[in-house]
C-alpha positions as CSV (number, residue, x, y, z in Angstrom):
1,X,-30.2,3.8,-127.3
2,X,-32.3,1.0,-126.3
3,X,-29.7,-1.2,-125.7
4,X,-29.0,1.9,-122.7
5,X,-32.7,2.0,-121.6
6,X,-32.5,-2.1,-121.1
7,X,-29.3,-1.7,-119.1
8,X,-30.5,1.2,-116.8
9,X,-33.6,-0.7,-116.0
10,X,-32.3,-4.3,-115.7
11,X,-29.4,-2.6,-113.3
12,X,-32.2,-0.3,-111.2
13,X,-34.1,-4.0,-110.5
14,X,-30.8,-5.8,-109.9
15,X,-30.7,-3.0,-106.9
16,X,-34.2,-2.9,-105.7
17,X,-34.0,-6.8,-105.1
18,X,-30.5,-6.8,-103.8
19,X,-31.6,-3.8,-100.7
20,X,-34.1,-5.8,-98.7
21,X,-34.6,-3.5,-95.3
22,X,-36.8,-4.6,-92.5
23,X,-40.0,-3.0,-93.6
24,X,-43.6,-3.4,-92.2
25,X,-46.3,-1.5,-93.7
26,X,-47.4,1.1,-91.1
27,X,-50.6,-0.8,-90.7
28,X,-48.8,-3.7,-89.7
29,X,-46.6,-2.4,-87.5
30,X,-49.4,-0.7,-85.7
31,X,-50.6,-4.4,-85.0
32,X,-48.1,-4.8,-82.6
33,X,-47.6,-4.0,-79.1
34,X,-45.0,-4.3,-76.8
35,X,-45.6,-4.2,-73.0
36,X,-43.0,-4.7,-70.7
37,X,-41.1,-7.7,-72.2
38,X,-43.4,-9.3,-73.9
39,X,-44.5,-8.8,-77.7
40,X,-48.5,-8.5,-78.8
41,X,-49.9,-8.7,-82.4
42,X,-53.3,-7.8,-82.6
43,X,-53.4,-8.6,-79.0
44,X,-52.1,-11.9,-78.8
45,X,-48.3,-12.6,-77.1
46,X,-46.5,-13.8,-80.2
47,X,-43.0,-13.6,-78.4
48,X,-41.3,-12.7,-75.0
49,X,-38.0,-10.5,-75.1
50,X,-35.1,-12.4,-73.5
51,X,-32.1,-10.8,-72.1
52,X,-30.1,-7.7,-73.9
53,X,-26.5,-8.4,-74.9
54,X,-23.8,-5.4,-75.5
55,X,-21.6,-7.4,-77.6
56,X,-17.8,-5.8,-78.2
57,X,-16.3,-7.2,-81.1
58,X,-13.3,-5.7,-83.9
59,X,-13.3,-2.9,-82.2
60,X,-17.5,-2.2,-82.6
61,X,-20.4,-2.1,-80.1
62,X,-23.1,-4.3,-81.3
63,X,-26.3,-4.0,-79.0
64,X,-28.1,-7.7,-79.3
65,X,-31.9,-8.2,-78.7
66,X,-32.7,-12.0,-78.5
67,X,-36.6,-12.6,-78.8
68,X,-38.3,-16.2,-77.8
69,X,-41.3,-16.7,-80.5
70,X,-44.5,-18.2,-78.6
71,X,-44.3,-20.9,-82.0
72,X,-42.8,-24.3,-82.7
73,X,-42.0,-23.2,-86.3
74,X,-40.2,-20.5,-88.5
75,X,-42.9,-18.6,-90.5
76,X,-44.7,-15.3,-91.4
77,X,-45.0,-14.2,-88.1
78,X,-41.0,-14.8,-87.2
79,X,-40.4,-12.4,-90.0
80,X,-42.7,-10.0,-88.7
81,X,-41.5,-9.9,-85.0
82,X,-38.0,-9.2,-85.9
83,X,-38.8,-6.5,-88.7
84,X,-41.0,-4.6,-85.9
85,X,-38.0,-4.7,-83.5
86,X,-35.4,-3.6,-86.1
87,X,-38.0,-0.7,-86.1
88,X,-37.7,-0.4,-82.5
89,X,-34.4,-0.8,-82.2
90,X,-32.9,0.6,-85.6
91,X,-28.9,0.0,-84.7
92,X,-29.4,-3.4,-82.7
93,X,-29.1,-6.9,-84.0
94,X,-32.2,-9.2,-83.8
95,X,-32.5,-12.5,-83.2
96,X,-35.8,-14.7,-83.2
97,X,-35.4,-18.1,-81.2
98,X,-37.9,-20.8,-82.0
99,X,-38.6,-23.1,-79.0
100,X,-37.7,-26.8,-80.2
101,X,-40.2,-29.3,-79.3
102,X,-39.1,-33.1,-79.1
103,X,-42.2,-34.4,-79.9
104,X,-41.9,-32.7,-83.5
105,X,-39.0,-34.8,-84.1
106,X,-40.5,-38.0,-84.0
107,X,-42.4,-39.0,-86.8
């Protein structure tokens, strides 16, 4: 019987880690803003929304939203932006660009 109740519970968290859906906190999420194409946390432009692609592939729709992050680097907040726009946009595929900057290359 116990060798059941390890099982069960091993297999639930096995589960819970494995479904990772874009999920901001409702307090978070009410940190953002989005007028016209740009995107605001807490009031600051954190990103600007590119163009929309309707991509058509194996026989699928696939409705592509490509954002530009304000930052030179991948971190918290390029998490954040797309998770509020899967919100947004439930069915769409998001994609967060990070502007390159030369002068970070060079040591």
């Amino acid at each position: 019987m116990k060798k059941y109740f390890v099982l069960s519970v091993l297999s639930m968290f096995l589960l819970s880690c494995s479904v990772t859906g874009p999920s901001l906190s409702e307090s978070e999420s009410s940190k953002f803003a989005l007028k016209g194409d740009q995107v605001f946390y807490e009031e600051e432009k954190v990103a600007i929304i590119g163009p929309m692609e309707y991509e058509y592939s194996n026989g699928k729709f696939q409705l592509e939203i490509s954002v530009v992050q304000n930052s030179f680097f991948y971190d918290e907040m390029t998490v954040k932006i797309a998770k509020f726009l899967s919100l947004r946009y439930p069915k769409a595929k998001i994609e967060v660009k990070v502007p390159r900057d030369d002068q970070l290359d060079k040591f």
